[in-house]
C-alpha positions, -999 to 999 in steps of 0.1 A, spaced: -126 -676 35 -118 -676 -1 -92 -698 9 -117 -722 19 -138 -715 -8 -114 -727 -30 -103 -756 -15 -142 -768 -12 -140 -763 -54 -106 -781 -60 -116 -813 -37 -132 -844 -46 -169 -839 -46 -166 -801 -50 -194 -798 -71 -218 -817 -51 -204 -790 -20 -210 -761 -40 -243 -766 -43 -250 -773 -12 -232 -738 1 -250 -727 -33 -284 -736 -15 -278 -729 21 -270 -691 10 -304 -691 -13 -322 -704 18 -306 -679 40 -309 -651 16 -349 -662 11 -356 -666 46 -338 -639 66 -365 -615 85 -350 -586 67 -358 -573 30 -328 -573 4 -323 -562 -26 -300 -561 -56 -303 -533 -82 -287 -529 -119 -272 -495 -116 -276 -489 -155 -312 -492 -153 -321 -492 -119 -342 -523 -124 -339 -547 -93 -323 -584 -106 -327 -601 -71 -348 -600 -40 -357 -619 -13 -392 -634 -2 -393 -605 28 -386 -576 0 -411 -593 -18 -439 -593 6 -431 -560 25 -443 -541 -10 -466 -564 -13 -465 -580 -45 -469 -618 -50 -439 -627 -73 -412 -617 -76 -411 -614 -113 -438 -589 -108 -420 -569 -84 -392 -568 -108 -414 -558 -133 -431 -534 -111 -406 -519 -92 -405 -484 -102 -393 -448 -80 -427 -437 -89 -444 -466 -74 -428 -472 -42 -413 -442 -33 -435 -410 -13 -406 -388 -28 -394 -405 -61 -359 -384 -64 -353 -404 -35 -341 -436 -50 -319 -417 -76 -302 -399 -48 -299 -427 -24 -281 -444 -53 -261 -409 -59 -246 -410 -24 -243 -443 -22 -216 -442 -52 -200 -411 -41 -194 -421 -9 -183 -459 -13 -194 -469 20 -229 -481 33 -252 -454 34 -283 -453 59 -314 -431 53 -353 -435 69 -374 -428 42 -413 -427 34 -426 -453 11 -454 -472 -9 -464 -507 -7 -484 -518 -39 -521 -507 -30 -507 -469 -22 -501 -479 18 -472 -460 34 -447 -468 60 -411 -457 62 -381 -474 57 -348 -478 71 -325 -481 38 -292 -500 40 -268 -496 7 -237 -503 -7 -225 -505 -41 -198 -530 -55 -166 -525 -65 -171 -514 -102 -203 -497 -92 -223 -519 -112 -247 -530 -87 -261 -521 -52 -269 -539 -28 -299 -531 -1 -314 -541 30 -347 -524 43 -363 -525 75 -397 -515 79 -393 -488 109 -431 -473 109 -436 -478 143 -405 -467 155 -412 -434 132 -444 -434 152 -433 -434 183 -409 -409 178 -437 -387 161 -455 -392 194 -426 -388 215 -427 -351 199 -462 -345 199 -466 -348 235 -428 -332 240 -449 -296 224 -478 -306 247 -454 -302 275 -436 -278 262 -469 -254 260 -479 -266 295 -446 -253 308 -451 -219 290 -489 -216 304 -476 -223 337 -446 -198 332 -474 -176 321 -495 -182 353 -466 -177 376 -458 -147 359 -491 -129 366 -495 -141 400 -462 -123 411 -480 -81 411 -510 -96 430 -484 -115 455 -465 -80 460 -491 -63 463 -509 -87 485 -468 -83 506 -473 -47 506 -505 -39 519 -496 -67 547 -461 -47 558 -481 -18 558 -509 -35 580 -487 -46 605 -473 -17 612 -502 -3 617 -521 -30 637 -513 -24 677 -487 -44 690 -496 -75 710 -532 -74 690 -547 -109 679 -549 -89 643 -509 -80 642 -506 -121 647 -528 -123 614 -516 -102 595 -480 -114 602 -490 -148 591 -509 -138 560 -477 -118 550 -451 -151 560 -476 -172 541 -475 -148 509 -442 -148 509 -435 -187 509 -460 -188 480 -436 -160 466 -410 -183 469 -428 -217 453 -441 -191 420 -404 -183 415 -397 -220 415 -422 -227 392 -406 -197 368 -372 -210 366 -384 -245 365 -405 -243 341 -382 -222 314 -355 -250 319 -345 -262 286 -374 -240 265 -375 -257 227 -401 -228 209 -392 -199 213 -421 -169 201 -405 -131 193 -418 -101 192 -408 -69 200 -391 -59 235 -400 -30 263 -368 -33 282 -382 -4 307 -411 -19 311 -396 -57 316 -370 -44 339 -399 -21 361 -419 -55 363 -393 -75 372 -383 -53 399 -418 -45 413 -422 -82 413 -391 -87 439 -396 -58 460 -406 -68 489 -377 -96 490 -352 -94 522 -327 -65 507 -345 -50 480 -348 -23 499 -310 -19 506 -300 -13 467 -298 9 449 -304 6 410 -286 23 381 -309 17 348 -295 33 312 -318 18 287 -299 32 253 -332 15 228 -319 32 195 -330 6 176 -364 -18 178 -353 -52 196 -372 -85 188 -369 -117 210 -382 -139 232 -399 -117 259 -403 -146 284 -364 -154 282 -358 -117 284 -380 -111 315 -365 -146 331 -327 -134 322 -335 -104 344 -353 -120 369 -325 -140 379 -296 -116 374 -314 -93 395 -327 -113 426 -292 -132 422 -278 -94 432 -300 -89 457 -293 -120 472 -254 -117 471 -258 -84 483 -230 -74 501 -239 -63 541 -208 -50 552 -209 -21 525 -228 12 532 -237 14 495 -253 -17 475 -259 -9 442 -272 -29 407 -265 -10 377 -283 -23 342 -274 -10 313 -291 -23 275 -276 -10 242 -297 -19 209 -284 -21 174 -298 -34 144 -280 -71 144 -281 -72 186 -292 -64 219 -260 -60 249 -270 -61 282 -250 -59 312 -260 -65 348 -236 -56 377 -235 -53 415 -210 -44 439 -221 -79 459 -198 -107 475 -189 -116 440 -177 -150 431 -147 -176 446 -124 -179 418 -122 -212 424 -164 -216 416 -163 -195 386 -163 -222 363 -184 -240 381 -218 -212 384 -238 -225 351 -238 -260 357 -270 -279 365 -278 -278 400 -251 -256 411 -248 -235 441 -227 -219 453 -234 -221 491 -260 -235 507 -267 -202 532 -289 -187 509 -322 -199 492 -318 -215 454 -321 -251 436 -295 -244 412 -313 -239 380 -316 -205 376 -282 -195 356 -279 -233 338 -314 -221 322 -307 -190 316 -271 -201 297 -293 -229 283 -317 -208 267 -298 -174 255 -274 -196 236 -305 -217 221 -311 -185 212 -279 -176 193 -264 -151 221 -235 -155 246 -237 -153 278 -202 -142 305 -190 -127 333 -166 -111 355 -156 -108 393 -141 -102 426 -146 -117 455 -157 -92 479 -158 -60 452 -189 -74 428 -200 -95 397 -209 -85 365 -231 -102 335 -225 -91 298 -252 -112 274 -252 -107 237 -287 -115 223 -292 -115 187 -321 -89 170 -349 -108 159 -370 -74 146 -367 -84 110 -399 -85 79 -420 -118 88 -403 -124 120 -422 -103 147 -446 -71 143 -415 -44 156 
């Protein structure tokens, strides 16, 4: 190119050339649909713009927007322009940044800034693109991402409650039937009313896992493990097998634990029923032993069965979306990718060990959020 450049000087007619590429650059500079800029690094004055530059902060010259450009003026946060200019030097490379800004009569709309400085770091050089709507969208995008987002924890919420009424509603049915004389029109009743319970069992569990899939705000406050754990049990025990374990709780709460109860409550939810449903049958014994030490910086908690435990060859495979891990028993593959999800969102860990045939067992790590300003613990 500066070959050609060159040459165009050197040959006969060169000048009459020259300003012709002299031209078609000021025409493309002028009339490209992007604004550009050149500033004095010294002063920070701009020496050159284009028509677009000109317009998009609306002045109608562009001596006076030379004359008028100032950080004050046209920029929401004025350091801005100073440190735009700052990294733009340091880094020697084009530097991109979306930024508020003013037009002339105090309107605002955000920018999408495009610099680079030249070699002896004399001047810089910018583009800007008006992004505001783009910026909007986005801003709507997240707006109705926390609408959903509170929809999902109402509906958690909701599920949540209906679980004790459902038991209860399991209960008295069992208990009904066995009562009711066999053969009766009223045994036939109650047998339906309890099946019927029990699929809507079913679909309120669905609805708990789905809807804590990928949970953005999380709310602390301060943690009843008993309590949770009693809940959560209650709320499964009239599943197929609950009645078959046996359960081993040592709840060690020396210190006050803080986090987010519904992720608590869903972590045992699934680590339990998940036990109960990979009970083992062949073994006289099934047990589920939790155990939940507290200290100051952390919560451990540690959830094991003596169940079918886990193919080695599926290990790696248990906390990916959609995963299961046979399709004889009830699941959609959610529950453990959400749980992972979450607890690490939350800034614990999450592992495992087992054998196939002797058990599984969980060990999560959960930081302490029971801390001045954080929660009321």
């Amino acid at each position: 190119m500066e070959n050609l450049f060159n040459e165009t000087l050197n040959s006969k007619g060169s000048s009459k050339q020259f300003k012709f590429l002299e031209e078609s650059y000021k025409n493309l500079y002028d009339n490209t649909i992007v604004a550009m800029f050149v500033t004095d690094l010294k002063t920070l004055k701009l020496v050159k713009a284009n028509k677009i530059g000109m317009e998009l902060f609306g002045y109608k010259t562009k001596k006076a927007l030379y004359e008028g450009f100032t950080a004050q003026t046209h920029f929401v946060n004025p350091n801005e322009r100073e440190e735009n200019v700052k990294t733009a030097v340091l880094e020697n490379e084009v530097t991109t940044k979306i930024q508020p800004m003013k037009k002339l009569d105090g309107t605002i709309f955000w920018g999408r800034i495009y610099m680079k400085v030249n070699e002896n770091k004399s001047l810089a050089y910018t583009v800007l693109i008006d992004v505001t709507e783009q910026v909007k969208l986005e801003q709507e995008n997240k707006k109705y991402i926390k609408i959903l987002e509170d929809i999902k924890v109402d509906s958690y919420k909701v599920a949540h409650d209906m679980k004790s009424p459902l038991a209860n509603i399991m209960g008295l049915a069992d208990f009904a039937i066995s009562e009711a004389p066999e053969g009766s029109d009223i045994r036939d009743y109650l047998t339906v009313i309890k099946s019927e319970a029990e699929r809507l069992d079913r679909n309120v569990r669905e609805i708990i896992v789905n809807t804590s899939i990928k949970k953005e705000v999380y709310e602390f406050q301060s943690i009843d493990f008993i309590k949770i754990i009693e809940d959560v049990k209650f709320s499964i025990s009239f599943i197929d097998g609950f009645a078959d374990i046996e359960f081993y709780d040592d709840i060690n709460k020396e210190f006050p634990f803080a986090n987010d109860k519904l992720v608590i409550t869903s972590l045992f939810q699934n680590l339990i029923d998940n036990a109960i449903k990979y009970r083992n049958k062949n073994i006289e014994k099934p047990f589920v032993k939790i155990k939940v030490e507290t200290t100051i910086d952390n919560a451990v908690i540690e959830i094991e069965d003596n169940g079918i435990g886990i193919a080695p060859d599926k290990q790696q495979d248990i906390f990916k979306l959609f995963y299961r891990a046979t399709d004889e028993i009830d699941g959609n593959g959610l529950g453990l990718f959400t749980l992972k999800y979450n607890i690490e969102k939350l800034g614990g860990t999450i592992s495992f060990e087992s054998k196939e045939n002797k058990g599984t067992k969980f060990t999560i790590v959960l930081p302490n959020y029971c801390k001045e300003g954080v929660c009321d613990c």
